[in-house]
C-alpha positions as a Markdown table, in Angstrom:
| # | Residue | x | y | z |
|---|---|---|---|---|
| 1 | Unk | 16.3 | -6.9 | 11.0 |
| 2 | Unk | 13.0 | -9.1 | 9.8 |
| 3 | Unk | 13.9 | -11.2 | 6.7 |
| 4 | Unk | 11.0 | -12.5 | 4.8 |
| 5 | Unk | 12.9 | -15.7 | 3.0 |
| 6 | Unk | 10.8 | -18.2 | 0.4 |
| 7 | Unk | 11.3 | -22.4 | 1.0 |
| 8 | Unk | 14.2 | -22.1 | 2.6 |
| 9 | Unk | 15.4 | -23.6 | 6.4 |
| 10 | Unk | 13.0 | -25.4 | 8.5 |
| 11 | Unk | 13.0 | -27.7 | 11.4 |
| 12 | Unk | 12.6 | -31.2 | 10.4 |
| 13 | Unk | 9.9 | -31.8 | 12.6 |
| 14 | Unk | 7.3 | -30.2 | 15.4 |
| 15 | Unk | 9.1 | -31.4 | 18.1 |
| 16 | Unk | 7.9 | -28.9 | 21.1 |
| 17 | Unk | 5.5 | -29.5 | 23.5 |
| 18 | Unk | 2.4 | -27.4 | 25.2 |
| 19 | Unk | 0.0 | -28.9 | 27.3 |
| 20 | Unk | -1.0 | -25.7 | 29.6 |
| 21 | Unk | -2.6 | -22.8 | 27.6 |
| 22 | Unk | -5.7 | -21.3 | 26.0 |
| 23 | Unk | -6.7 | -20.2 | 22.9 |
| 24 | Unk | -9.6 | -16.9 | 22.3 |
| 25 | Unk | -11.3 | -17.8 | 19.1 |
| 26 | Unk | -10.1 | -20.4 | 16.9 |
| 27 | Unk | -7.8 | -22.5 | 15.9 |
| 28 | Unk | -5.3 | -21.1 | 15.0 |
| 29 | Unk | -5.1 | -18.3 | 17.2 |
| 30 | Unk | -2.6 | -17.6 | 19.8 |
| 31 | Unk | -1.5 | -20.0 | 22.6 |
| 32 | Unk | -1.4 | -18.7 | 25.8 |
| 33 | Unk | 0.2 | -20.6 | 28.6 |
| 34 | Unk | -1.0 | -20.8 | 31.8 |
| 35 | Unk | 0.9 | -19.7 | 35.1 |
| 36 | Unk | 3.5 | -17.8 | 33.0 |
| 37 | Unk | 3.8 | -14.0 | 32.9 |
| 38 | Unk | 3.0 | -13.4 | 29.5 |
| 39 | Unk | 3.4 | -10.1 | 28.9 |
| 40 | Unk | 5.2 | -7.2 | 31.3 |
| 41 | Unk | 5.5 | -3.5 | 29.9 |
| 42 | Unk | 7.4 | -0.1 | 31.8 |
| 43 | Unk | 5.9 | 2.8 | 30.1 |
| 44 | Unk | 8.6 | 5.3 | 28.5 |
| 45 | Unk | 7.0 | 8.6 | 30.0 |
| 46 | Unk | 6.1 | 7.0 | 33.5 |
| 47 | Unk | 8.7 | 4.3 | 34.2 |
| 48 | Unk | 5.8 | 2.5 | 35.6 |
| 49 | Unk | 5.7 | -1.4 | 34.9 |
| 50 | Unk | 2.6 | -3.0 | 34.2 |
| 51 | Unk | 2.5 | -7.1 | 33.5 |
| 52 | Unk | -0.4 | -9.9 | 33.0 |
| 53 | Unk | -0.5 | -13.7 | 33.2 |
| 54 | Unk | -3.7 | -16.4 | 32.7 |
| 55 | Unk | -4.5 | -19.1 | 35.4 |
| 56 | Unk | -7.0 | -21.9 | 34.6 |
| 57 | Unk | -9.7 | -22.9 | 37.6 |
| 58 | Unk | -11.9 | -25.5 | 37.5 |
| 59 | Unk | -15.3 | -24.8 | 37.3 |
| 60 | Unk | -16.3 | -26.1 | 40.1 |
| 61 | Unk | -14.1 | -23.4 | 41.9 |
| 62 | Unk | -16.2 | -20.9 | 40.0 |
| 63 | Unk | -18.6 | -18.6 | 41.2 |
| 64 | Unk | -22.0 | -17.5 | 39.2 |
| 65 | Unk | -20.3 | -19.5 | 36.3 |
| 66 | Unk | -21.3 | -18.8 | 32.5 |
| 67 | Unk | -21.5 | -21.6 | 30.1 |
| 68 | Unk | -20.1 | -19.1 | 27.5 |
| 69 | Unk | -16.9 | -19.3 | 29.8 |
| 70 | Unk | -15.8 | -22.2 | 30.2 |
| 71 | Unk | -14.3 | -25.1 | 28.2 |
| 72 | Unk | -14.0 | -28.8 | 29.0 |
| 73 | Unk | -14.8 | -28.3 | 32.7 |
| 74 | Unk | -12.3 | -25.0 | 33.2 |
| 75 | Unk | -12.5 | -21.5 | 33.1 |
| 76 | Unk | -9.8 | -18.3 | 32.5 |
| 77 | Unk | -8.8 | -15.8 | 35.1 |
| 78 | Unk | -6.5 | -12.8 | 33.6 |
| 79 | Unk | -4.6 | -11.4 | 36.2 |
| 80 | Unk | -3.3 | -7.7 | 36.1 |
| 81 | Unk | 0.0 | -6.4 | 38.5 |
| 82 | Unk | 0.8 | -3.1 | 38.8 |
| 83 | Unk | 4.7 | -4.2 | 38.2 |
| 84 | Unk | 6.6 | -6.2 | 35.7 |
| 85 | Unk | 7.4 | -9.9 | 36.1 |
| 86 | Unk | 3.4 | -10.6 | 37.3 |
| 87 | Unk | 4.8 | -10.1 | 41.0 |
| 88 | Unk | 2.5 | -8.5 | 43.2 |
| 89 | Unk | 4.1 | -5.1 | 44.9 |
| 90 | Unk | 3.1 | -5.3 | 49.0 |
| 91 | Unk | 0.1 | -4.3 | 49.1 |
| 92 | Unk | -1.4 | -5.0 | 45.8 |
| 93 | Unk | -4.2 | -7.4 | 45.0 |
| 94 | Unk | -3.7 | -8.0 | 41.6 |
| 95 | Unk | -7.4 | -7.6 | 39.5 |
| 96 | Unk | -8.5 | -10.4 | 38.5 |
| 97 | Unk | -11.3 | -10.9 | 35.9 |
| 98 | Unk | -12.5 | -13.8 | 34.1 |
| 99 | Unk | -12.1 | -14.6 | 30.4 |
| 100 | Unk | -15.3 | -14.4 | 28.3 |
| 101 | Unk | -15.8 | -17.4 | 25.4 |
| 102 | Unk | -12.6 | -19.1 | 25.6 |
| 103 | Unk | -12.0 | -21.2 | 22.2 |
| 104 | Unk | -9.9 | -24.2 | 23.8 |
| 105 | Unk | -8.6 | -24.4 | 27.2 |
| 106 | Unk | -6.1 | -27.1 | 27.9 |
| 107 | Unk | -5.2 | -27.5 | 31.7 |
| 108 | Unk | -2.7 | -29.6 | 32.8 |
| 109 | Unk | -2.2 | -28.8 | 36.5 |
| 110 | Unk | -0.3 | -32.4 | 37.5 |
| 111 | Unk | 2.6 | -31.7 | 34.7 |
| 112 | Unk | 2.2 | -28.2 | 33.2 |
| 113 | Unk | 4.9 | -27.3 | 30.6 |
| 114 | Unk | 5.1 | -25.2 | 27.5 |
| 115 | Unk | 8.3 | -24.4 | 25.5 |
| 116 | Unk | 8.7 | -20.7 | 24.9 |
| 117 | Unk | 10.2 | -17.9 | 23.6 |
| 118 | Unk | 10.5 | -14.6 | 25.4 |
| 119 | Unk | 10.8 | -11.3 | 23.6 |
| 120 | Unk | 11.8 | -8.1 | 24.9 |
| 121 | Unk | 11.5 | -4.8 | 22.6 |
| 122 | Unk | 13.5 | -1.5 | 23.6 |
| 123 | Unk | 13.2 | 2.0 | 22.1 |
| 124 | Unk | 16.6 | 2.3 | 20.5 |
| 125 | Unk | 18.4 | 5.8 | 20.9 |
| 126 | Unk | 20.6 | 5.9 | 18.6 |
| 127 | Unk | 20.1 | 4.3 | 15.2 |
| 128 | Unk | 23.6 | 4.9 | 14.1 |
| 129 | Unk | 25.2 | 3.2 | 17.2 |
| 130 | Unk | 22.5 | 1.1 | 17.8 |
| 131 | Unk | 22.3 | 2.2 | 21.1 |
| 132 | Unk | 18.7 | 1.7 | 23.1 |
| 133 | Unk | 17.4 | 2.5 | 26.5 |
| 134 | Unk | 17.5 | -1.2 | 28.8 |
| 135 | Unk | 15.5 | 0.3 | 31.5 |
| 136 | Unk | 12.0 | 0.2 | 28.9 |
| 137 | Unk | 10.7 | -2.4 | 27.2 |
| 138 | Unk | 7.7 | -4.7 | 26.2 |
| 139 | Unk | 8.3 | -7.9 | 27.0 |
| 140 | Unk | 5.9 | -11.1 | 25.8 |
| 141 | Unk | 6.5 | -14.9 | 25.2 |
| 142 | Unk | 5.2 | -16.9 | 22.1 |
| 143 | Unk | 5.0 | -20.8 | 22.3 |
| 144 | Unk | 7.7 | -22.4 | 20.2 |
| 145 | Unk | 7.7 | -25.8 | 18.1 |
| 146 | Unk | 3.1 | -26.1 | 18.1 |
| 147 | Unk | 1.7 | -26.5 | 15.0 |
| 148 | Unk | -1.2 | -23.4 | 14.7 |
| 149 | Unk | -3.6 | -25.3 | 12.1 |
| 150 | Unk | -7.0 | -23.7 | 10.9 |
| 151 | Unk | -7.1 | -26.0 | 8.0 |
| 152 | Unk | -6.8 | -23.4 | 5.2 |
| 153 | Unk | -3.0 | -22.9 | 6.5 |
| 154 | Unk | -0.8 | -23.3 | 9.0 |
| 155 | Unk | 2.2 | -22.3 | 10.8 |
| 156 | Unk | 4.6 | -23.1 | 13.7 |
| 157 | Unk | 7.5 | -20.4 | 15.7 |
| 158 | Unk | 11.3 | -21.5 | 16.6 |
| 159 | Unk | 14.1 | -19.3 | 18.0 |
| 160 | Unk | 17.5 | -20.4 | 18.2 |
| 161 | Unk | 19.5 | -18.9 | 21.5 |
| 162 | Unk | 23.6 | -18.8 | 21.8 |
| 163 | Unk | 24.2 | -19.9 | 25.3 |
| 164 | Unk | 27.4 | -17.9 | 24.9 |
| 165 | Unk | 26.6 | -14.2 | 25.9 |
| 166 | Unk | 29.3 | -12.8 | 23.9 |
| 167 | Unk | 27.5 | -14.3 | 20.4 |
| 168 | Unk | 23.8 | -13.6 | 21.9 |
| 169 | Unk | 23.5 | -11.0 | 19.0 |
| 170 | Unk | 23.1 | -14.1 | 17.2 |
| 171 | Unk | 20.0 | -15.0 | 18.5 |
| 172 | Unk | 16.6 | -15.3 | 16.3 |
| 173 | Unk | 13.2 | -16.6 | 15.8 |
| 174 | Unk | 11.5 | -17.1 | 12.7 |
| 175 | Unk | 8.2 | -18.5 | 11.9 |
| 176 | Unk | 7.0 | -21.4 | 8.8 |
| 177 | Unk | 3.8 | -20.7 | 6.8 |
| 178 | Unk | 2.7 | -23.6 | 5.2 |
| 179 | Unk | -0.5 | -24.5 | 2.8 |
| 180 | Unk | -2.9 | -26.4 | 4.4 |
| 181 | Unk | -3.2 | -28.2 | 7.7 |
| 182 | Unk | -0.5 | -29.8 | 9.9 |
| 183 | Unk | 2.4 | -28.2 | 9.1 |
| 184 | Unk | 3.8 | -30.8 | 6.5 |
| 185 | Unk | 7.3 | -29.4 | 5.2 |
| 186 | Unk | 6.7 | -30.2 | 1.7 |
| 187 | Unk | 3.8 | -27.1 | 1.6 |
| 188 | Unk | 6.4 | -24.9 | 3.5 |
| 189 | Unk | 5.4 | -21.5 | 1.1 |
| 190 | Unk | 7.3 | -19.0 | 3.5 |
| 191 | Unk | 9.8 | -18.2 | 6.4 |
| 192 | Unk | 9.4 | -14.9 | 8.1 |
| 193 | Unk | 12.9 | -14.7 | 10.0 |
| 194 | Unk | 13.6 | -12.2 | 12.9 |
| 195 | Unk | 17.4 | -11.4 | 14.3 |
| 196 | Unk | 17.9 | -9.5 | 17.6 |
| 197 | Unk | 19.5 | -6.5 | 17.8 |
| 198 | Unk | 18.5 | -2.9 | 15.7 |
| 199 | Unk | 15.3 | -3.4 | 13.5 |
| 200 | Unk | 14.5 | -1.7 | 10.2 |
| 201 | Unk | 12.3 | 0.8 | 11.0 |
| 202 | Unk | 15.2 | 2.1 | 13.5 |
| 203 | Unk | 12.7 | 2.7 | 16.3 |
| 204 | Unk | 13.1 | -0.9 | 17.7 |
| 205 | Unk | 15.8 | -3.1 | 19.3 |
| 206 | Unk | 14.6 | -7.1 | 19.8 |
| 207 | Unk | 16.2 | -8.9 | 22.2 |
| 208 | Unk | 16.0 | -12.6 | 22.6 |
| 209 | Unk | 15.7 | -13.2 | 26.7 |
| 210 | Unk | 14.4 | -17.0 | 26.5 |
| 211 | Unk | 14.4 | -19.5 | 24.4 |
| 212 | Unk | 13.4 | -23.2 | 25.7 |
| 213 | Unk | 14.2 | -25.4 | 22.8 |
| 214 | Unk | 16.9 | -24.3 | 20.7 |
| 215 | Unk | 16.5 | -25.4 | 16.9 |
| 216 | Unk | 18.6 | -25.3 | 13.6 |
| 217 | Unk | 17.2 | -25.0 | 10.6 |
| 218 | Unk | 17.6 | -27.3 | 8.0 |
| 219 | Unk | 17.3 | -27.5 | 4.0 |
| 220 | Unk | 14.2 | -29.4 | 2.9 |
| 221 | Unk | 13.6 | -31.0 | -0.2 |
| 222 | Unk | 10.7 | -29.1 | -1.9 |
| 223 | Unk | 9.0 | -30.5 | -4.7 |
| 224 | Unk | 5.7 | -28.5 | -5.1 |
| 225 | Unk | 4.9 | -30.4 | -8.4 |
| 226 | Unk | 4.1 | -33.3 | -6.4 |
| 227 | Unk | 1.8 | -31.5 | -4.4 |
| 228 | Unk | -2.1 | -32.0 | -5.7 |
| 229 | Unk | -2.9 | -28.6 | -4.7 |
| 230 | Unk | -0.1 | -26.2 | -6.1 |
| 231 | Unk | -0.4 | -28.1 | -9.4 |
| 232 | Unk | -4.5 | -27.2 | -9.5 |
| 233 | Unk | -3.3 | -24.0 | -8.8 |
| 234 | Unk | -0.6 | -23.6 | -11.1 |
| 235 | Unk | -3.1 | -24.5 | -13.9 |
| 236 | Unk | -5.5 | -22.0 | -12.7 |
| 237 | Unk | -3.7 | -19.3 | -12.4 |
| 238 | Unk | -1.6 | -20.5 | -16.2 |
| 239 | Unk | -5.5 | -20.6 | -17.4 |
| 240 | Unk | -6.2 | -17.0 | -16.3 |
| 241 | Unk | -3.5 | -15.6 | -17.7 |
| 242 | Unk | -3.5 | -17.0 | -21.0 |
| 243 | Unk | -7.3 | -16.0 | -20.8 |
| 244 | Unk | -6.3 | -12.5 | -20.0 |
| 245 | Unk | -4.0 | -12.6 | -23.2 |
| 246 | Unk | -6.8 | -13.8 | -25.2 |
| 247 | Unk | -9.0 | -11.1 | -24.8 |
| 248 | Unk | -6.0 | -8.1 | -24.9 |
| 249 | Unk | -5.4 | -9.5 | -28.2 |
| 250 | Unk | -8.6 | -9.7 | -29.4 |
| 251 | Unk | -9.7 | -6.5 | -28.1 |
| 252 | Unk | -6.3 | -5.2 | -29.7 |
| 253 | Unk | -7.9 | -6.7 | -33.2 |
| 254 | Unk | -11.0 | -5.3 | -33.0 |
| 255 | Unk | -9.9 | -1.3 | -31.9 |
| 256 | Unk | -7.6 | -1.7 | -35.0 |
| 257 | Unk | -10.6 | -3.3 | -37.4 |
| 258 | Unk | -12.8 | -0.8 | -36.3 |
| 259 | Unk | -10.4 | 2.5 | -36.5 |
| 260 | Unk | -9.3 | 1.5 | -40.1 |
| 261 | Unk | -12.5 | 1.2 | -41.2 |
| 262 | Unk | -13.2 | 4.4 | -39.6 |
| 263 | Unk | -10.6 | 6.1 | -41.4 |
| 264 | Unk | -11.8 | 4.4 | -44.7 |
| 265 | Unk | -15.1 | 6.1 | -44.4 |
| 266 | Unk | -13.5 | 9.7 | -43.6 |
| 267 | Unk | -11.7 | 9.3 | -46.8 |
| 268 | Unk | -14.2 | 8.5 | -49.4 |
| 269 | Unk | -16.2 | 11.2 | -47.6 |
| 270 | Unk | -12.8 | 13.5 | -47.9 |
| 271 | Unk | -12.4 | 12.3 | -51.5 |
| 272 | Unk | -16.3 | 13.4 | -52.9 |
| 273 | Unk | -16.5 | 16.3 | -51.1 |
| 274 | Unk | -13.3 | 17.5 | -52.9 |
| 275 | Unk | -14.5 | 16.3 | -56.1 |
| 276 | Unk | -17.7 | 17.7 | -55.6 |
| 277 | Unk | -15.9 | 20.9 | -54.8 |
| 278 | Unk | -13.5 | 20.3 | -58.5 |
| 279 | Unk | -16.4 | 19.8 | -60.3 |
| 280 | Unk | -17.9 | 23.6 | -59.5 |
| 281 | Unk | -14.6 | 24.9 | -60.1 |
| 282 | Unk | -13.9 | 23.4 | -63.5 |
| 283 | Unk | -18.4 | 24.9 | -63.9 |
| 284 | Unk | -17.3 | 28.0 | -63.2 |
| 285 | Unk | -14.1 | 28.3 | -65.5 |
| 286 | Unk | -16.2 | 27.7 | -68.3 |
| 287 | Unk | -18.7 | 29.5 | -67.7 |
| 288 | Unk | -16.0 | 32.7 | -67.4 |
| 289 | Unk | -14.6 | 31.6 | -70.5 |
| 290 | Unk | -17.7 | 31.8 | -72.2 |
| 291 | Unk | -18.4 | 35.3 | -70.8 |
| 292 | Unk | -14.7 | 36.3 | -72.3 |
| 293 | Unk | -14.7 | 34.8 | -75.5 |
| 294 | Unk | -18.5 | 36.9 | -76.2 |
């Protein structure tokens, strides 16, 4: 199942490498490597597999090409199989259409490598037994150990992989948030960890099928009150709520001010009317005691 753990065990350092990949539209966004079959998919009712992978051509190679798409001197073909794996089934041309406004495209055709991690996910069919159906799944890759900085935040993917098939159930991936840029463990804020086997929401069983670079988390020191940042923000956020109790208490103040005052005015008003009320009583007594005593 997905654990969502706070500052706690994270490679010491970005240690992975991708040089082959593109990027859609910033960033931060996804990597997606090149000459890799990035994502395959056998459709539960149909048992039909379908699959994808990107290439990168130079643009020179390109026909009736768009500024808007290319990057750097290459462009992105997507190409489409009608079976898993991105192999083409005799007979089949896979379709092939070209990528519009690619954000970064990094081709490395001489020494192409990205680490990885490859995911399959499985229908499970029995949540008690954890059983699942191997014969469908969706299967995709991430790239492992690359530092996805927009400046505001970042973040960076691991896995860890038994080589022993009898403790694969031990396999995970997880994946460090950090504040600001680069990926600097001191601003780690979060680790979203994922184990393979029977999920939560007892639809899904993750299995682990690659991972390239195997790494162990470790215990950082955190110290976010040396951190510029947190601290501004720690101030801030004591400001506001000490701001927030201000006015409660002063709103508190006044309702009570006002409503005992309030209730002040209802009784003197009480208080006349009543002795107003006394007064013609005691007026008419006499006057009946007059009227008796004639």
């Amino acid at each position: 199942m997905a654990l969502y753990l706070s500052v706690l065990l994270l490679p010491s350092l970005i240690a992975s490498e991708c040089n082959h990949y593109y990027q859609s539209t910033d960033a931060s966004s996804t990597k997606r490597p090149f000459d890799i079959c990035y994502h395959s998919h056998i459709d539960d009712d149909t048992m039909l597999g379908t699959s994808w992978n990107y290439v990168c051509v130079p643009e020179a190679e390109m026909p009736d090409v768009d500024l808007n798409q290319t990057v750097d001197g290459f462009g992105v073909y997507k190409q489409e199989f009608g079976s898993v794996g991105c192999v083409a089934v005799p007979g089949e041309n896979p379709e092939t259409r070209i990528v519009q406004q690619p954000h970064r495209i990094v081709c490395n055709k001489e020494s192409p490598h990205c680490d990885v991690l490859r995911v399959r996910q499985h229908p499970i069919v029995n949540a008690t037994k954890c059983s699942y159906n191997e014969s469908v799944y969706a299967e995709d890759i991430e790239v492992i150990g690359e530092c996805d900085d927009n400046g505001g935040q970042s973040a960076a993917l691991y896995c860890n992989k038994p080589s022993s098939d009898s403790d694969s159930r031990d396999a995970y991936f997880w994946r460090n948030s950090f504040f600001g840029g680069l990926c600097e463990e001191h601003r780690l804020f979060e680790a979203s960890y994922q184990f393979e086997g029977c999920q939560g929401d007892g639809r899904t069983f993750v299995s682990v099928v690659e991972c390239d670079v195997n790494e162990v988390g470790t215990a950082p020191q955190i110290a976010p009150f040396e951190d510029g940042v947190f601290v501004t923000g720690f101030v801030l956020l004591l400001i506001a709520i000490l701001s927030i109790v201000f006015i409660l208490l002063w709103y508190c103040c006044w309702f009570r001010k006002g409503f005992n005052g309030q209730m002040r005015t209802q009784m003197v008003a009480t208080n006349d009317e009543n002795a107003h009320h006394d007064h013609e009583s005691d007026e008419e007594d006499e006057e009946q005691t007059n009227i008796t005593m004639r």
